[in-house]
N, C-alpha and C positions, 0 to 999 in steps of 0.2 A: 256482661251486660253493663253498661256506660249507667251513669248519673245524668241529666240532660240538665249541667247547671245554669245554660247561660241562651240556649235554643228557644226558649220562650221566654217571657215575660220573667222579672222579678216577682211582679205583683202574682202572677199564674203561680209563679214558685212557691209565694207564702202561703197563698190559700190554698196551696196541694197538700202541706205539711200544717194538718191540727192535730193538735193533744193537749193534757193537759199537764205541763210542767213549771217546772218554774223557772219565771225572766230570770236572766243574766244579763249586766252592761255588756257589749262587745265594741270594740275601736272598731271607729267608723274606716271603711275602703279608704286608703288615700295613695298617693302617688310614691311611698314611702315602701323600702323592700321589705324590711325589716321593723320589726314590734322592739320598742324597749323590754319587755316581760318576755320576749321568746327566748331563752336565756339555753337553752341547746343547738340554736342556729347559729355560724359563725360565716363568714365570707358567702355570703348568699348571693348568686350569681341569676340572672332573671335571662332565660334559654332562649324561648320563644316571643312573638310578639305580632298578636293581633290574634284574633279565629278562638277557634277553642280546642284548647290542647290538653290531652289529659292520659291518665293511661300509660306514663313512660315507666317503663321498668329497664334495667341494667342487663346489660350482655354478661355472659359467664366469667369473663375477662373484666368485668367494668369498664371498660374502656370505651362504649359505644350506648345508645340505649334504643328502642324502639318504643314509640306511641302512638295516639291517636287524632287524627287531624282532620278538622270541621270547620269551612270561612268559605262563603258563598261568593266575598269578595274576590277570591281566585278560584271560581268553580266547583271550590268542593263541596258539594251540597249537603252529603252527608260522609261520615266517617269515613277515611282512609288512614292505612298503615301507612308511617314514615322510620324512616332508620337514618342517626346520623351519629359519628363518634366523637365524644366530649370535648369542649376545648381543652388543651392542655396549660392555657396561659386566661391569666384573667382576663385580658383584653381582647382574646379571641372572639371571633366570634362562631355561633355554633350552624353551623350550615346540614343538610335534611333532605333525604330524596324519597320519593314515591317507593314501596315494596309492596303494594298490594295490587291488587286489578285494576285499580280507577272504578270499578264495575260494582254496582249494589249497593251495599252497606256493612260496612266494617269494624271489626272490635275486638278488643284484647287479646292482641300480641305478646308473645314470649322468643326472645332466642331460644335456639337449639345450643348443647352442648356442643362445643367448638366453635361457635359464632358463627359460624356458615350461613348458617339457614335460620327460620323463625316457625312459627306454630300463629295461626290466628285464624276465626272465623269472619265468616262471609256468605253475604245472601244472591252472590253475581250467579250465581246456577239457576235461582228461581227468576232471574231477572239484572237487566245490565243498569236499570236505574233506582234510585233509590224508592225503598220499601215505604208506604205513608203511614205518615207516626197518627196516631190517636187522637181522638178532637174534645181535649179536656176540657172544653166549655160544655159539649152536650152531654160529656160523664157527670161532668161536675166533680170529677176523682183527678187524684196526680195517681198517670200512669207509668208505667213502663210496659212498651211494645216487648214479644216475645217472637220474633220472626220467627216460623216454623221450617223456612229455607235457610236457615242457618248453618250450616256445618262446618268444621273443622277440617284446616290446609297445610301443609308445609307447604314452602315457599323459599326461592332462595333469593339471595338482595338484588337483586335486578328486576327483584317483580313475577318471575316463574315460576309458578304451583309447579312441585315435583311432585305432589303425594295429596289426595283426600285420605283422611284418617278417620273422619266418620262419614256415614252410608245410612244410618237409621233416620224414618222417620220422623217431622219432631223439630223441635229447638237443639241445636250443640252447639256450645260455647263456651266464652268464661276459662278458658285453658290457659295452666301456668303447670313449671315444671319441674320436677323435684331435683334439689340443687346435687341429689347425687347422680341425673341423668339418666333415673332409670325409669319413671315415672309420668302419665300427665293426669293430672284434675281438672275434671268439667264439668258443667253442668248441663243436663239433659232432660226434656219431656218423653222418653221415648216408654216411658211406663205410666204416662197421665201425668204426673205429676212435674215438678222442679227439684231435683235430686241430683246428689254429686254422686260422681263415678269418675272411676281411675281405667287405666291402660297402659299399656308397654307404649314406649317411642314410637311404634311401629302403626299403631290403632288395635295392635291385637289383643286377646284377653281382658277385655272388658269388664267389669266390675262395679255392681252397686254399693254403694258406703255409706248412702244416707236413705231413710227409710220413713220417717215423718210425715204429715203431712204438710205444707206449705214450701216457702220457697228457699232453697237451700243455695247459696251463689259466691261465685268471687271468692273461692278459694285458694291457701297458700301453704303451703310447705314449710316446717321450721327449717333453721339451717342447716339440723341435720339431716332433715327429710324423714325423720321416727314420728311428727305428728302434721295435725293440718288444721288449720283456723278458718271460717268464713264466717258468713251472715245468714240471719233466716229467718224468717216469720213463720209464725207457731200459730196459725188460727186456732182458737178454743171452743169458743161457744157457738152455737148452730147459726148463726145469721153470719159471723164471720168467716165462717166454714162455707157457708152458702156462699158468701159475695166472692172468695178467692178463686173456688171451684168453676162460679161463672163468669169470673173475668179468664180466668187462665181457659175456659173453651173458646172464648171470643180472640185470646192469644194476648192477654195481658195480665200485668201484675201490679198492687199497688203496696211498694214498698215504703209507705210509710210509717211500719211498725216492723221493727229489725232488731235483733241484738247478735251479739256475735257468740262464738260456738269455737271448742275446741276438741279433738278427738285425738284418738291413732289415725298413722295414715292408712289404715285398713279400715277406719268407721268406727274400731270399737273403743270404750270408754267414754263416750260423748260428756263434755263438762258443756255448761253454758257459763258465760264469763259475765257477762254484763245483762244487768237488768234493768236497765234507765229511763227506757219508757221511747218513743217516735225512734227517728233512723239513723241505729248504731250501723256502720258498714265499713266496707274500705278496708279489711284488717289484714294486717301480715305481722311477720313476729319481728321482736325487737334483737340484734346484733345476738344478743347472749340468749335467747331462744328461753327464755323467761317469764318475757314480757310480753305484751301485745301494745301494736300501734295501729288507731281506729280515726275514722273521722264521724262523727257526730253532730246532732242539732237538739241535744236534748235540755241544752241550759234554755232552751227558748220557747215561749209561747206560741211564738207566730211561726216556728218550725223554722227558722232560719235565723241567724247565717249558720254555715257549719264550719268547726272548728274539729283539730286533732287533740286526740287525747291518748295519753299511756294509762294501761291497767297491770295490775301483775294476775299470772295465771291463774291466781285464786280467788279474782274478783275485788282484790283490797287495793287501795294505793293507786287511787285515779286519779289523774295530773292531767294539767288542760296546758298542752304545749305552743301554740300557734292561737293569734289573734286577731288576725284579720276582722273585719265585717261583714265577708262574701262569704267565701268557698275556701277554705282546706283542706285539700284529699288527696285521695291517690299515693300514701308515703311508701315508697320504698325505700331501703338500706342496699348500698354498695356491696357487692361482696366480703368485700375486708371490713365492712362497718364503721367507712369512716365517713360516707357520705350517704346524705338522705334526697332523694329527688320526690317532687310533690306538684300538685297544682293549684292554683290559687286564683282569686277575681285582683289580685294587690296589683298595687302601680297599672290599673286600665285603663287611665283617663277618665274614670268614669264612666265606662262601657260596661256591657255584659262581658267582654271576654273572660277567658279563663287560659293562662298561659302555665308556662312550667318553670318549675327554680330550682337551682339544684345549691347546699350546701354544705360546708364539715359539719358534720356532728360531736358537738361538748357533752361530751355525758355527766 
């Protein structure tokens, strides 16, 4: 399930995201790739340009990536998969072709082991045009839609579904794969609620791992595949129990209050990492499977911008890496953990866009 940073209004953005924390200055958006204080970026390379791009994670190889692509300007109204393989020279430029249906609405891709193929959900079953998002002027809430035609596809790069891997009914999605290629994590309503579960390659042996109530998503595999990070809201007290319960029948969620979560990759031993208050999310583990790297809005009152931040496993030793004024999300690590790719509103012209950057990592 996508972040919608740039689809509606900034101003709709802010006042989706209240709580009560404390302001932080943040450097305003400018045409600039790179922050003086981002002091782990080195050669930052800016991927994409225009629409809203988000979503890219690394092929098994590194050498390729696949994400997610939204620009009305060229028809895409709502989310499609694109796959394209990295420049190898700085001057290259990065070129990206369609792998999804063109059809519905589409979100978080994953390569398969051996680059061949990819994993991603899609709602083209229930329908060939896009799903209608939420009318957050009459909620008065910053949503997120829960398509319930959602499921889970292998696909190979030309666009051809070889495989549905899920069949329940329900929301599935949110699939990423465990880097030792035996594994996938998703997330699914097919029990009421928003809970992760695991399966073989295959969609076979399925498996609950999170048991909670509220919303459990966007989960990642350490590197060595022994644990797994995501995000989740904890409703507590009965009115917030109430409000989750009946936005998720109406088929929505309001992730405004998130932190992130770490376990085995079988569910058991559940840490919680972060306690910061509005929307910790985005997280995957850092190179040396120690660390966690998140994207956040918690330094801010008016719930925005969001920035990345590192925590160590045990919740000590938070560091605000990335500075933008917008948007910072989406970090992934290279396989070898030399390079980090991400999405950001930086160098827009001053638009909503949200493009991709990819670059070396200084540790």
């Amino acid at each position: 399930m996508r972040f919608y940073p740039i689809v509606f209004s900034l101003t709709a953005l802010v006042s989706g995201f209240t709580a009560n924390a404390q302001h932080a200055p943040a450097k305003e958006s400018t045409g600039q790739l790179q922050y003086a204080d981002e002091h782990h970026f080195k050669n930052i390379k800016q991927l994409t340009f225009g629409g809203d791009n988000a979503e890219a994670y690394f092929s098994f190889d590194g050498k390729a990536i696949v994400f997610q692509r939204t620009n009305a300007s060229e028809g895409l109204k709502c989310d499609q998969i694109f796959y394209g393989k990295l420049p190898k020279a700085a001057s290259d430029k990065f070129e990206y072709k369609l792998v999804s249906t063109g059809k519905g609405r589409t979100t978080c891709a994953y390569m398969m082991p051996g680059d061949k193929q990819l994993v991603y959900a899609s709602t083209h079953l229930g329908a060939d045009t896009c799903p209608p998002v939420p009318d957050r002027k009459k909620l008065k809430k910053y949503v997120w839609p829960i398509y319930d035609s959602y499921d889970i596809f292998v696909s190979d790069l030309k666009g051809k579904v070889k495989k549905q891997l899920t069949t329940e009914a329900g929301y599935d999605a949110e699939a990423t794969i465990s880097p030792k290629g035996d594994k996938i994590v998703f997330t699914s309503t097919r029990n009421g609620d928003l809970d992760l579960y695991v399966m073989d390659m295959d969609g076979k042996n399925v498996k609950q791992i999170t048991t909670d109530l509220g919303y459990d998503g966007g989960a990642w595999f350490s590197p060595d595949g022994s644990k797994i990070v995501w995000r989740a809201s904890r409703p507590k007290t009965a009115e917030e129990i109430k409000e989750y319960k009946d936005l998720l029948r109406e088929g929505m969620v309001m992730p405004t209050n998130m932190e992130v979560f770490v376990a085995n990759a079988d569910g058991s031993d559940v840490k919680q990492i972060t306690s910061l208050g509005k929307a910790n999310w985005a997280p995957n583990f850092m190179p040396d499977g120690k660390r966690i790297i998140f994207a956040s809005n918690h330094e801010y009152e008016k719930g925005f911008p969001f920035n990345m931040y590192i925590i160590n496993m045990d919740g000590t030793g938070l560091k605000k890496i990335s500075h933008d004024g917008g948007f910072d999300a989406f970090p992934m690590f290279s396989p070898d953990g030399k390079k980090l790719i991400f999405s950001s509103n930086r160098n827009n012209g001053g638009t909503h866009d949200t493009n991709l950057f990819i670059c070396d990592w200084v540790e």
